[in-house]
PDB file of N, CA, C and O in Angstrom:
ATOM      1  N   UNK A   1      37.673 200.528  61.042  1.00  0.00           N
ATOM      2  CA  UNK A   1      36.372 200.726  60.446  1.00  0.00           C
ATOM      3  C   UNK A   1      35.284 200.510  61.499  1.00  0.00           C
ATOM      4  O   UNK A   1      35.439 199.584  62.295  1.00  0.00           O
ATOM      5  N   UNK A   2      34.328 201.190  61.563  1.00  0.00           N
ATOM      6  CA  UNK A   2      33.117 201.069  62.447  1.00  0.00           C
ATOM      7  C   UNK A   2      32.152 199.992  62.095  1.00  0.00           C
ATOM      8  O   UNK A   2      31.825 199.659  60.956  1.00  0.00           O
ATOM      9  N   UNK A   3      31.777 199.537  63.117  1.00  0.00           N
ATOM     10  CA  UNK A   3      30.404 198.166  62.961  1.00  0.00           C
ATOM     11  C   UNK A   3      29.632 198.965  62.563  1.00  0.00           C
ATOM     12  O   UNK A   3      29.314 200.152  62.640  1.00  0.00           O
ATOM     13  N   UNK A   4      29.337 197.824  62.006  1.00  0.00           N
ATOM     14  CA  UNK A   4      27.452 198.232  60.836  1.00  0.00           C
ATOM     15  C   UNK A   4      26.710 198.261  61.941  1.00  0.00           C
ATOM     16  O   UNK A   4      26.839 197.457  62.864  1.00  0.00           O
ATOM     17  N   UNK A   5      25.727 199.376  61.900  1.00  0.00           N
ATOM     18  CA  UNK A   5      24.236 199.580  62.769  1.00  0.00           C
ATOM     19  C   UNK A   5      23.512 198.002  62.327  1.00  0.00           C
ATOM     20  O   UNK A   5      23.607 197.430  61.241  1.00  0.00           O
ATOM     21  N   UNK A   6      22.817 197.572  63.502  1.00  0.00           N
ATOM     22  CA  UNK A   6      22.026 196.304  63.313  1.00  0.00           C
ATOM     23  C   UNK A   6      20.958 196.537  62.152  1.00  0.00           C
ATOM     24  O   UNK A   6      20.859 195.431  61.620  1.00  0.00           O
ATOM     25  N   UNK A   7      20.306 197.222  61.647  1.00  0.00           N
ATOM     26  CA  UNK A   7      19.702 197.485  60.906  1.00  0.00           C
ATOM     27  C   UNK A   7      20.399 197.497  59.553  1.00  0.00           C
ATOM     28  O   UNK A   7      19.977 196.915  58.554  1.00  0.00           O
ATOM     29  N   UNK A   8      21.352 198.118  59.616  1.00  0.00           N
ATOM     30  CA  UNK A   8      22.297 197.964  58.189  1.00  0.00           C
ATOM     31  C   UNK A   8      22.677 196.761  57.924  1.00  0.00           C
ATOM     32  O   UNK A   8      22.816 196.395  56.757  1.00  0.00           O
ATOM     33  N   UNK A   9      22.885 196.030  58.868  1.00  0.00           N
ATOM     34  CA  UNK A   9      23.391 194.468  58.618  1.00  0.00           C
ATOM     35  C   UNK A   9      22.228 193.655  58.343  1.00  0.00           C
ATOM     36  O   UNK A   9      22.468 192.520  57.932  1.00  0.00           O
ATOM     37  N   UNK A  10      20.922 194.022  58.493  1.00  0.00           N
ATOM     38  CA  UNK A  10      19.506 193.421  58.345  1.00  0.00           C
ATOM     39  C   UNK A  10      19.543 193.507  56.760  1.00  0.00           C
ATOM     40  O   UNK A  10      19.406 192.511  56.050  1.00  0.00           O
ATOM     41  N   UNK A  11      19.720 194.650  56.327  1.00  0.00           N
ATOM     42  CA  UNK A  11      19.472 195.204  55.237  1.00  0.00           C
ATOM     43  C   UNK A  11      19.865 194.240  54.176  1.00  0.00           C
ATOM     44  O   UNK A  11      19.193 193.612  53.358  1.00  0.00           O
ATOM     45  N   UNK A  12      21.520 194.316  54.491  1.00  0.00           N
ATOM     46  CA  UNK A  12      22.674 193.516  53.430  1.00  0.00           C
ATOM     47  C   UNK A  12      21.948 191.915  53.614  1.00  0.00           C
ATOM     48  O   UNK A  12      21.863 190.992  52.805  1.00  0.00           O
ATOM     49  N   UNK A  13      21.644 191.995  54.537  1.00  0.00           N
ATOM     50  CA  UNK A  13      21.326 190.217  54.588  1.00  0.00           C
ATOM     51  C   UNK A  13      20.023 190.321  54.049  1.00  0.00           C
ATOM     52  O   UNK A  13      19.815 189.193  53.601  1.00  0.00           O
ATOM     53  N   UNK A  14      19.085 190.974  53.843  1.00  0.00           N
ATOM     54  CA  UNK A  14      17.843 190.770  52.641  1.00  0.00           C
ATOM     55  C   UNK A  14      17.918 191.233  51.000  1.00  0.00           C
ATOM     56  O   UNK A  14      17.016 191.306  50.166  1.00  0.00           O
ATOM     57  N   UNK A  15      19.466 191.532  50.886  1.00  0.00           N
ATOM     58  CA  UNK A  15      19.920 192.122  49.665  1.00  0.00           C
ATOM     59  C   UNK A  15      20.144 190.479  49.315  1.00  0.00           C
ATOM     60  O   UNK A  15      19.404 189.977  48.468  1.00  0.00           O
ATOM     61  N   UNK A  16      21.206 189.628  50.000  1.00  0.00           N
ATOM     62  CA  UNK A  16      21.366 188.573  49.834  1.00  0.00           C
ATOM     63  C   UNK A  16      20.646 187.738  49.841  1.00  0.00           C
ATOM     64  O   UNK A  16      20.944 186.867  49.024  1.00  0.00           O
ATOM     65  N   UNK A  17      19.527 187.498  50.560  1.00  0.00           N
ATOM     66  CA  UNK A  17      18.283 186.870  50.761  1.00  0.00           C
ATOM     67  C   UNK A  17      17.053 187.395  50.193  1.00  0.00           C
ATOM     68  O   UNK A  17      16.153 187.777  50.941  1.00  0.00           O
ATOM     69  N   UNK A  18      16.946 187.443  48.957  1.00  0.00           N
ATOM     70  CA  UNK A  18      15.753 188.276  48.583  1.00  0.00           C
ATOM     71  C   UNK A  18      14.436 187.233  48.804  1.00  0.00           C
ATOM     72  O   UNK A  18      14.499 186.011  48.674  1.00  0.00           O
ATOM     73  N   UNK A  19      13.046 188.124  49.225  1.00  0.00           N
ATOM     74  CA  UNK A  19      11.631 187.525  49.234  1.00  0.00           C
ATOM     75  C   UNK A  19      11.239 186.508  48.405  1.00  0.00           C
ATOM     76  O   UNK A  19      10.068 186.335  48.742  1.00  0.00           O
ATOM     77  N   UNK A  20      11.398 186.002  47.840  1.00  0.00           N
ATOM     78  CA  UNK A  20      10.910 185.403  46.386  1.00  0.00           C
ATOM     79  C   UNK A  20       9.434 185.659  46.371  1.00  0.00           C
ATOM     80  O   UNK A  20       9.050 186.523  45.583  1.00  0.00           O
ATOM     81  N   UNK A  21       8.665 185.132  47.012  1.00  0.00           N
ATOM     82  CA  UNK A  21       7.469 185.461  46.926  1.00  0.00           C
ATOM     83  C   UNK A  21       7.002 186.718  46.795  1.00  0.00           C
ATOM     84  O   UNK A  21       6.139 186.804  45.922  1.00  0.00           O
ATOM     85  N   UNK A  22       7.363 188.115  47.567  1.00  0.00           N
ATOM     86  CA  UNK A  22       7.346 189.208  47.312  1.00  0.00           C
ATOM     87  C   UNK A  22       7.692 189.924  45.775  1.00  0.00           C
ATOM     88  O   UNK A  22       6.961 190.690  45.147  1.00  0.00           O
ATOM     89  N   UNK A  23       8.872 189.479  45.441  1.00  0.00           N
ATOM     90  CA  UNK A  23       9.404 189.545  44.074  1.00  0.00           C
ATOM     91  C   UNK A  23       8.454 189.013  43.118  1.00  0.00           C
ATOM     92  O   UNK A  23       7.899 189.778  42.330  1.00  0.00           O
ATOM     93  N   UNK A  24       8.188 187.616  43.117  1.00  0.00           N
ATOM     94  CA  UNK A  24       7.006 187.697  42.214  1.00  0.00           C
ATOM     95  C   UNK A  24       5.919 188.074  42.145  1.00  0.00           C
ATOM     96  O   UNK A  24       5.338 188.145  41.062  1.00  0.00           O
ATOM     97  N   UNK A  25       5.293 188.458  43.435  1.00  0.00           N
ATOM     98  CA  UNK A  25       4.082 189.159  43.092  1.00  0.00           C
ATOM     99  C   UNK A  25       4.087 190.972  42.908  1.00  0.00           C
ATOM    100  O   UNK A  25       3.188 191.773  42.654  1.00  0.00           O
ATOM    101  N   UNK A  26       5.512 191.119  43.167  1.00  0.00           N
ATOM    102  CA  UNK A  26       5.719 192.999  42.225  1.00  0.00           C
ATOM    103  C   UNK A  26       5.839 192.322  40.584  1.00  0.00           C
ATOM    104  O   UNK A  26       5.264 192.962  39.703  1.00  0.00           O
ATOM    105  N   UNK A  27       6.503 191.175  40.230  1.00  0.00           N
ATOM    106  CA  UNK A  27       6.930 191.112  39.102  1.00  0.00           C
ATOM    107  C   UNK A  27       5.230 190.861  37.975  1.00  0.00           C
ATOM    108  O   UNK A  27       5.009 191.179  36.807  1.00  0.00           O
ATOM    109  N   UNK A  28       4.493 190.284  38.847  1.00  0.00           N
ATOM    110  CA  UNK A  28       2.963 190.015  38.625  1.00  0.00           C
ATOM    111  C   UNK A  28       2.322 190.990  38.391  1.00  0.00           C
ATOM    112  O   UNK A  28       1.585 190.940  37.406  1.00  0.00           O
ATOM    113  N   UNK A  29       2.364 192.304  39.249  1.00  0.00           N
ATOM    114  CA  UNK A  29       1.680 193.344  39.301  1.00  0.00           C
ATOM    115  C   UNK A  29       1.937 194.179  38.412  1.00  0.00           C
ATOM    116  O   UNK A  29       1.077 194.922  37.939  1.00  0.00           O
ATOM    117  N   UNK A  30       3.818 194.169  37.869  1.00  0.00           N
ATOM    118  CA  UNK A  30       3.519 194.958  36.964  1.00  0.00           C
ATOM    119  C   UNK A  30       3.402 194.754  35.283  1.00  0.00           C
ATOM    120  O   UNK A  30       3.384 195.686  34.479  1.00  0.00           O
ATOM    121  N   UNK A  31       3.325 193.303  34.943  1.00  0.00           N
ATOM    122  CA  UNK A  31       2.960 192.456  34.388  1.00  0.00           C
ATOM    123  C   UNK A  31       1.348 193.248  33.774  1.00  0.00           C
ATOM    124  O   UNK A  31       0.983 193.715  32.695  1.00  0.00           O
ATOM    125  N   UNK A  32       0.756 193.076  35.054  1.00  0.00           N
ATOM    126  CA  UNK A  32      -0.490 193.101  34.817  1.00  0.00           C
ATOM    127  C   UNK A  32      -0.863 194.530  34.554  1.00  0.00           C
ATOM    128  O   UNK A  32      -1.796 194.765  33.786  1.00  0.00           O
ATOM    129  N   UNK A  33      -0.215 195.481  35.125  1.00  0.00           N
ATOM    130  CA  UNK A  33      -0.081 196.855  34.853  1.00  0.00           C
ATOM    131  C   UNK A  33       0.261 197.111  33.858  1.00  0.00           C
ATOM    132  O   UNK A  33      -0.299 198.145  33.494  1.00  0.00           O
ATOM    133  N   UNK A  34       1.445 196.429  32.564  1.00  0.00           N
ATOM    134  CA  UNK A  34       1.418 196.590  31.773  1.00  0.00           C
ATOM    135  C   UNK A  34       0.491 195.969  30.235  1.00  0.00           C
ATOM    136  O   UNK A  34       0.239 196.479  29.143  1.00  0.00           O
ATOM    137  N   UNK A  35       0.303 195.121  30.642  1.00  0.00           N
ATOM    138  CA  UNK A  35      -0.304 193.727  29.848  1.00  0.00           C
ATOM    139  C   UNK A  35      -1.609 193.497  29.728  1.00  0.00           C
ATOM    140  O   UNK A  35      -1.986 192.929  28.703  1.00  0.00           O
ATOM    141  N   UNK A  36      -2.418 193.816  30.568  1.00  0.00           N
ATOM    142  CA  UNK A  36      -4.262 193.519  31.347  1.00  0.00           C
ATOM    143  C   UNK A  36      -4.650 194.663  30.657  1.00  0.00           C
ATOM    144  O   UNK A  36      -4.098 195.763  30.652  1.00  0.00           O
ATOM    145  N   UNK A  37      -6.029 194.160  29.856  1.00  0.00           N
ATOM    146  CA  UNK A  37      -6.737 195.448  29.366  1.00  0.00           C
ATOM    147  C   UNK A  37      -7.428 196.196  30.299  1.00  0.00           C
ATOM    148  O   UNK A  37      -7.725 197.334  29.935  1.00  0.00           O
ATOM    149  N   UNK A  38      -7.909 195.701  31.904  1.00  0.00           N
ATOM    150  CA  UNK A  38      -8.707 196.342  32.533  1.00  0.00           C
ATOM    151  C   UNK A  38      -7.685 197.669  32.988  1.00  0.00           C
ATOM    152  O   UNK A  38      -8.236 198.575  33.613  1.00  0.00           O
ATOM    153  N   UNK A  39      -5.870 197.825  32.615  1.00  0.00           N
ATOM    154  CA  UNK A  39      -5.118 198.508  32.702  1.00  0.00           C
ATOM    155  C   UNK A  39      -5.022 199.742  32.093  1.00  0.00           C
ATOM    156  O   UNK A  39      -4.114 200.562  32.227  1.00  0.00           O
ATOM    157  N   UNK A  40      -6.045 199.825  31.396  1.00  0.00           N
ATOM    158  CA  UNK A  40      -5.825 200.251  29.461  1.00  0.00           C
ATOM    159  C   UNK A  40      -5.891 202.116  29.938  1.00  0.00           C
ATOM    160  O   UNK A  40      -5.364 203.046  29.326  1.00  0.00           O
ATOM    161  N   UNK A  41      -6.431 202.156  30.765  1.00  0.00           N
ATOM    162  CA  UNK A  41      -7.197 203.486  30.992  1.00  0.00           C
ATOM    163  C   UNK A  41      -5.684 204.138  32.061  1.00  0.00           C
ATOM    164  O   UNK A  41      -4.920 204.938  31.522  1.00  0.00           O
ATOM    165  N   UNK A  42      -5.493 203.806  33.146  1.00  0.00           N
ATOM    166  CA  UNK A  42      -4.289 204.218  33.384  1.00  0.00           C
ATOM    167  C   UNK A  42      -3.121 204.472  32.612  1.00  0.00           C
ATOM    168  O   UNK A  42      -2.446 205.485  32.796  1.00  0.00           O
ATOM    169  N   UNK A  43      -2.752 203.338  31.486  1.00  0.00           N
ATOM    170  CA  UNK A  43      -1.623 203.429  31.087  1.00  0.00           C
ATOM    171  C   UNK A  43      -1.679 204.817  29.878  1.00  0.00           C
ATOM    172  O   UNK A  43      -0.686 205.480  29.580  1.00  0.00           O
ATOM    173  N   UNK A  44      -2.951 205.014  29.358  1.00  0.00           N
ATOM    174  CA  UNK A  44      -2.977 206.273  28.705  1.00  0.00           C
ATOM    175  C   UNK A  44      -3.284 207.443  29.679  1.00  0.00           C
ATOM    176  O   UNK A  44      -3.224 208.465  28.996  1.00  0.00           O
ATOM    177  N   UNK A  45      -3.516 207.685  30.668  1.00  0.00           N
ATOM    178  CA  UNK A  45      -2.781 208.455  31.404  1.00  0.00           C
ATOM    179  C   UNK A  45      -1.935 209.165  31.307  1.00  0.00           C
ATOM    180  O   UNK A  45      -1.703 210.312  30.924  1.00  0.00           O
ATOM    181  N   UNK A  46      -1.070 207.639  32.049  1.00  0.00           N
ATOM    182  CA  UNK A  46       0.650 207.646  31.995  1.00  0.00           C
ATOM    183  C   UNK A  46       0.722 208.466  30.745  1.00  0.00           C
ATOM    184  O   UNK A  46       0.816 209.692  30.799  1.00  0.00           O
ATOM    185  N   UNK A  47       0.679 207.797  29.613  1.00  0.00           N
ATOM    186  CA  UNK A  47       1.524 208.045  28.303  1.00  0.00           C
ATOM    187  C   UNK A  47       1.200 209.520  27.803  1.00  0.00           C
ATOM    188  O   UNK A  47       2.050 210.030  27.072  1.00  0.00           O
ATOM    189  N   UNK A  48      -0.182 210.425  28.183  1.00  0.00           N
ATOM    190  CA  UNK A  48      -0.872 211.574  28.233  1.00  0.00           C
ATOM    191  C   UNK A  48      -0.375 212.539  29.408  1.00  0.00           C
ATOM    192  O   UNK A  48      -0.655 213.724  29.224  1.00  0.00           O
ATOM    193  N   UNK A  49       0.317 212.232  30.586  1.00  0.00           N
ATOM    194  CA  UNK A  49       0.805 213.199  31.283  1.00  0.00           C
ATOM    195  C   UNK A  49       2.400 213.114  31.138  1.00  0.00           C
ATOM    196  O   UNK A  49       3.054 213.983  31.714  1.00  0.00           O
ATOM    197  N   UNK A  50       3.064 212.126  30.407  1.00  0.00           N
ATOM    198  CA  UNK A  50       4.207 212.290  30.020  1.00  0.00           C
ATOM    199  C   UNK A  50       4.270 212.957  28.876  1.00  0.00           C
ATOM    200  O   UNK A  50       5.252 213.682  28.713  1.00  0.00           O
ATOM    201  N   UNK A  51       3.392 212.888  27.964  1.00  0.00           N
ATOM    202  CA  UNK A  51       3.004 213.492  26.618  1.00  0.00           C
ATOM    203  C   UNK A  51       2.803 215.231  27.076  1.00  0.00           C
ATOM    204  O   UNK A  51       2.977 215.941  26.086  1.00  0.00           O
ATOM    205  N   UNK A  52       2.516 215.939  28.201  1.00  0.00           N
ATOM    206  CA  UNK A  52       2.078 217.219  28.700  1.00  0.00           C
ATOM    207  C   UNK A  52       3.596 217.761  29.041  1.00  0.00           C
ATOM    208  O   UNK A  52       4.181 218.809  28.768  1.00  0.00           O
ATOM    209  N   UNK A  53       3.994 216.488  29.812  1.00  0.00           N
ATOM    210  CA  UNK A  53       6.114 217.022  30.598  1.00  0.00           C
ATOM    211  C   UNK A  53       6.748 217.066  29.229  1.00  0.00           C
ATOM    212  O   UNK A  53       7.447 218.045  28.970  1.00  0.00           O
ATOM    213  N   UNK A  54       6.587 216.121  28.322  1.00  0.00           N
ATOM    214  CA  UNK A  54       8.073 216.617  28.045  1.00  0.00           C
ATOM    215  C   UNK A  54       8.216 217.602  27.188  1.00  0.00           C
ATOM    216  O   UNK A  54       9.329 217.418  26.695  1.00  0.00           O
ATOM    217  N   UNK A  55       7.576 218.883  26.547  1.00  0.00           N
ATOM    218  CA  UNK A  55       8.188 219.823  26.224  1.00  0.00           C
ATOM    219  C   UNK A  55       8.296 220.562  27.128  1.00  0.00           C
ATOM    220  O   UNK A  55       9.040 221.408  26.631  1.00  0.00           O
ATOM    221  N   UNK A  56       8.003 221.042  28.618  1.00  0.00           N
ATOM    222  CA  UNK A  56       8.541 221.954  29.544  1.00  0.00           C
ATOM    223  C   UNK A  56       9.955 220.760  30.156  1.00  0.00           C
ATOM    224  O   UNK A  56      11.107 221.128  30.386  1.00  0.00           O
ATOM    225  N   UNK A  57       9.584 219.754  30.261  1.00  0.00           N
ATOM    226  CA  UNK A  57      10.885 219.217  30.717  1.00  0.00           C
ATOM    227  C   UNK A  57      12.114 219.036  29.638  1.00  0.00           C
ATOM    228  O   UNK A  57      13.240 218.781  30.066  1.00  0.00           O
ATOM    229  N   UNK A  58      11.868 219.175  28.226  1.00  0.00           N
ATOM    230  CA  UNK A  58      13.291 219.275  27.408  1.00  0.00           C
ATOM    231  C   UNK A  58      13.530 220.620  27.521  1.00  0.00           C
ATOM    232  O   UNK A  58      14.703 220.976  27.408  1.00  0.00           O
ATOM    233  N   UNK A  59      12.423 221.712  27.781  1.00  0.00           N
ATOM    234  CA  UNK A  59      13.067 223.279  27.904  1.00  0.00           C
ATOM    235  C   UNK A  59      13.829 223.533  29.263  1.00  0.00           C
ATOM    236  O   UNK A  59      14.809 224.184  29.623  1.00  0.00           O
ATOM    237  N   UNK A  60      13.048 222.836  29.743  1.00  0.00           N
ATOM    238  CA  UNK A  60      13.902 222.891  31.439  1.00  0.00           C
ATOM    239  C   UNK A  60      15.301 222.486  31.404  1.00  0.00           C
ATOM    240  O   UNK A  60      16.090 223.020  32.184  1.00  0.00           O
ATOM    241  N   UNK A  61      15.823 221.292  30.293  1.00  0.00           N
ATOM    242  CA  UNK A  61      16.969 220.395  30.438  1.00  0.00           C
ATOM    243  C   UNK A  61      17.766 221.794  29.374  1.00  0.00           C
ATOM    244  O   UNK A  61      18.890 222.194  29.679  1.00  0.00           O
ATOM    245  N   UNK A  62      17.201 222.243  28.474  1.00  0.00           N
ATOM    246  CA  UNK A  62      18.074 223.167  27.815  1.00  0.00           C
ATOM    247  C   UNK A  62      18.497 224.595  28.451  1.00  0.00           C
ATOM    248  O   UNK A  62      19.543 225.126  28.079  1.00  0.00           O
ATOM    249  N   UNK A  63      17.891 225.040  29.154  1.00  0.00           N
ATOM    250  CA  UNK A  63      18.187 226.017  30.242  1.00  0.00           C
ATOM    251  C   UNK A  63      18.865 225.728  31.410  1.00  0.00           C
ATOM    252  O   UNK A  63      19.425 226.665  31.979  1.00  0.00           O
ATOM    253  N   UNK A  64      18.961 224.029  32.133  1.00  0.00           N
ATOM    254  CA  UNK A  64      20.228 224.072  32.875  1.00  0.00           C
ATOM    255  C   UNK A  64      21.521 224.483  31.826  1.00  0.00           C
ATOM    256  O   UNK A  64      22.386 225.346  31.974  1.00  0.00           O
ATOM    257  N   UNK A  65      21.343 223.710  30.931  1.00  0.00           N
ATOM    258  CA  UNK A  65      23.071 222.886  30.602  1.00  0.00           C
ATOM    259  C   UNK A  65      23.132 224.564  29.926  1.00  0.00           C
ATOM    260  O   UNK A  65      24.346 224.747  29.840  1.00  0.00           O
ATOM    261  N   UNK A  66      22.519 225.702  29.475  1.00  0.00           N
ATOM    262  CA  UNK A  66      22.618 226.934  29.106  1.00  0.00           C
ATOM    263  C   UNK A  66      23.590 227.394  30.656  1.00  0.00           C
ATOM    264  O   UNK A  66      24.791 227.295  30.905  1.00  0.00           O
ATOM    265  N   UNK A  67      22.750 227.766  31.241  1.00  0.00           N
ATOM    266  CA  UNK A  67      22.928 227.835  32.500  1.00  0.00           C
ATOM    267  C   UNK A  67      24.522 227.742  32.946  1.00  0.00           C
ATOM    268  O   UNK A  67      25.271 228.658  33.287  1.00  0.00           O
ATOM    269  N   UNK A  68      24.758 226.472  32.839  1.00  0.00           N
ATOM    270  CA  UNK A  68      25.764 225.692  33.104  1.00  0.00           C
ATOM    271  C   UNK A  68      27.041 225.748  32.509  1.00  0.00           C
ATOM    272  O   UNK A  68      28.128 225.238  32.782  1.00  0.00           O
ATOM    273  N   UNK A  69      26.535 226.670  31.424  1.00  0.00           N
ATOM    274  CA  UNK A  69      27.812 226.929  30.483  1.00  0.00           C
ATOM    275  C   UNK A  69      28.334 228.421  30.599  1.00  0.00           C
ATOM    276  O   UNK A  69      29.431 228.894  30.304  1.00  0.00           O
ATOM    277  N   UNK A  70      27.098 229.058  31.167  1.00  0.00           N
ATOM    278  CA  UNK A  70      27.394 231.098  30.763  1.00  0.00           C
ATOM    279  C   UNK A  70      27.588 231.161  32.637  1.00  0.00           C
ATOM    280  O   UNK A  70      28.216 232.114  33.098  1.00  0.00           O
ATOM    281  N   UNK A  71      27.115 230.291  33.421  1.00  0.00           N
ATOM    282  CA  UNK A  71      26.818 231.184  34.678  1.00  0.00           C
ATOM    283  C   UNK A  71      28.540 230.844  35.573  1.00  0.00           C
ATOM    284  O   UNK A  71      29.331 229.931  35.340  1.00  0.00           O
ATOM    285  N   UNK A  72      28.625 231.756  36.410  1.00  0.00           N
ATOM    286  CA  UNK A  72      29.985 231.643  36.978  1.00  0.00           C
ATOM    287  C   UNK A  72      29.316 230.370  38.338  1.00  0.00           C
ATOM    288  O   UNK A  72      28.102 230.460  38.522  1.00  0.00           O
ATOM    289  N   UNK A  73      30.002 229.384  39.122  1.00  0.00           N
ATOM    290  CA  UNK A  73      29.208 229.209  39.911  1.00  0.00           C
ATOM    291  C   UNK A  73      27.959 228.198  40.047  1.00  0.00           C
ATOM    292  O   UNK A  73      27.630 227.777  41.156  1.00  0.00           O
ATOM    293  N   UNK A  74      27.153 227.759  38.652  1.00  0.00           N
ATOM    294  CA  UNK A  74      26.352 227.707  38.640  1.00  0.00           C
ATOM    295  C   UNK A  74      26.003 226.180  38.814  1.00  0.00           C
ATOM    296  O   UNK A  74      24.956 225.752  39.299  1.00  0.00           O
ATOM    297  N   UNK A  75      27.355 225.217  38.203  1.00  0.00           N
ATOM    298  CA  UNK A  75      27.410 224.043  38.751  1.00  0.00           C
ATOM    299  C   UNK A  75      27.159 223.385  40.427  1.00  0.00           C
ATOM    300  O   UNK A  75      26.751 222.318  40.886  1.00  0.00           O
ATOM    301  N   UNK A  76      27.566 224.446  40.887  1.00  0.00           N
ATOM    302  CA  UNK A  76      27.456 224.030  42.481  1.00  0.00           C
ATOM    303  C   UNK A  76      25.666 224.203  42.861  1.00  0.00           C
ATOM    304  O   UNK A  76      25.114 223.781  43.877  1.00  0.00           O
ATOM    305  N   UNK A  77      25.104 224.848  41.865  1.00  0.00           N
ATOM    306  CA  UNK A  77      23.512 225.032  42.370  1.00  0.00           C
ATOM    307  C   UNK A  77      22.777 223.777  41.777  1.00  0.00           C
ATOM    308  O   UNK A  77      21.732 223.313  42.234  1.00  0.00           O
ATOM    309  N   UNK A  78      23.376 223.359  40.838  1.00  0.00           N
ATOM    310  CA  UNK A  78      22.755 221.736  39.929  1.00  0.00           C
ATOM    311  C   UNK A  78      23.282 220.492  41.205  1.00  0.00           C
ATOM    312  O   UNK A  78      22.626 219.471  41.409  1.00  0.00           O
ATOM    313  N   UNK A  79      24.296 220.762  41.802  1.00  0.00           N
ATOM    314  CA  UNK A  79      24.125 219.012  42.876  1.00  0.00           C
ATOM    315  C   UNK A  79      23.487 218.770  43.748  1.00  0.00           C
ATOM    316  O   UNK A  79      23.396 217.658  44.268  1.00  0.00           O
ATOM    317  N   UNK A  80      22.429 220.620  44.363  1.00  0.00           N
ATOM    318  CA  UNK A  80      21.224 220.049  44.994  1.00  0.00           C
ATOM    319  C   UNK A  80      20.207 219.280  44.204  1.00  0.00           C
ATOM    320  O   UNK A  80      19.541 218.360  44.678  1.00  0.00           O
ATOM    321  N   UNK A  81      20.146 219.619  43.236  1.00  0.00           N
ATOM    322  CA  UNK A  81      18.949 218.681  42.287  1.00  0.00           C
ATOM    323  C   UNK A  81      19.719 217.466  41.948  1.00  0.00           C
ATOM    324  O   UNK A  81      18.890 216.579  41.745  1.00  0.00           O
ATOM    325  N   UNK A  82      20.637 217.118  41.828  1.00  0.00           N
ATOM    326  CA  UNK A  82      20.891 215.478  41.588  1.00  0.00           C
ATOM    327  C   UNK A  82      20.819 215.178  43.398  1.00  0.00           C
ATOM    328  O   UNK A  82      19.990 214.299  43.634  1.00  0.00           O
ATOM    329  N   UNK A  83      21.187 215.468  44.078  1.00  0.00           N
ATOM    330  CA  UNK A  83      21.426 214.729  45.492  1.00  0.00           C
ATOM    331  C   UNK A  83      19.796 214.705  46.158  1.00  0.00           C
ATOM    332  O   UNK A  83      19.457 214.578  47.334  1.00  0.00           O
ATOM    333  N   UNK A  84      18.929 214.885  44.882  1.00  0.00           N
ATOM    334  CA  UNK A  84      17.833 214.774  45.924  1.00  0.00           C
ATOM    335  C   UNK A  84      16.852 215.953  46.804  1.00  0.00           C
ATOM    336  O   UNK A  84      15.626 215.973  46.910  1.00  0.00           O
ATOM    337  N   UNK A  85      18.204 217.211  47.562  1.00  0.00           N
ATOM    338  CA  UNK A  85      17.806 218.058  47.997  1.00  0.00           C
ATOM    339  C   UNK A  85      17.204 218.883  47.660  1.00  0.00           C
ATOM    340  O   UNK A  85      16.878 219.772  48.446  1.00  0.00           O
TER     341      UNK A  85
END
């Protein structure tokens, strides 16, 4: 087996060693992001541009798995969209 790049071994050792202080102040922030009325105006936003996606995004999800069922092939074009690419 090949040695871990020094950086990869940095990594695993802050997986094991987590910030604490860092951690609580994301855990603070989003606390307050959710919770704080001075929040109030973003979070309807949020809930107003998710409210806009999801009927093109449930038509989108019904035209893969369509897709996915009639097309020859067509599975191999869906693991660029899960992998990210």
């Amino acid at each position: 087996m090949a040695a871990q790049s020094p950086a990869r071994g940095q990594a695993a050792q802050q997986l094991e060693r987590p910030n604490e202080a860092y951690e609580q102040a994301c855990a603070r922030f989003i606390d307050a992001l959710l919770l704080e009325p001075q929040c109030q105006q973003l979070r309807q936003s949020v809930a107003e541009a998710a409210q806009a996606l999801a009927c093109p995004g449930a038509l989108n999800s019904l035209v893969q798995s369509l897709l996915r069922m009639t097309v020859p092939g067509c599975p191999t074009c869906t693991r660029a969209t899960n992998s990210g690419t």
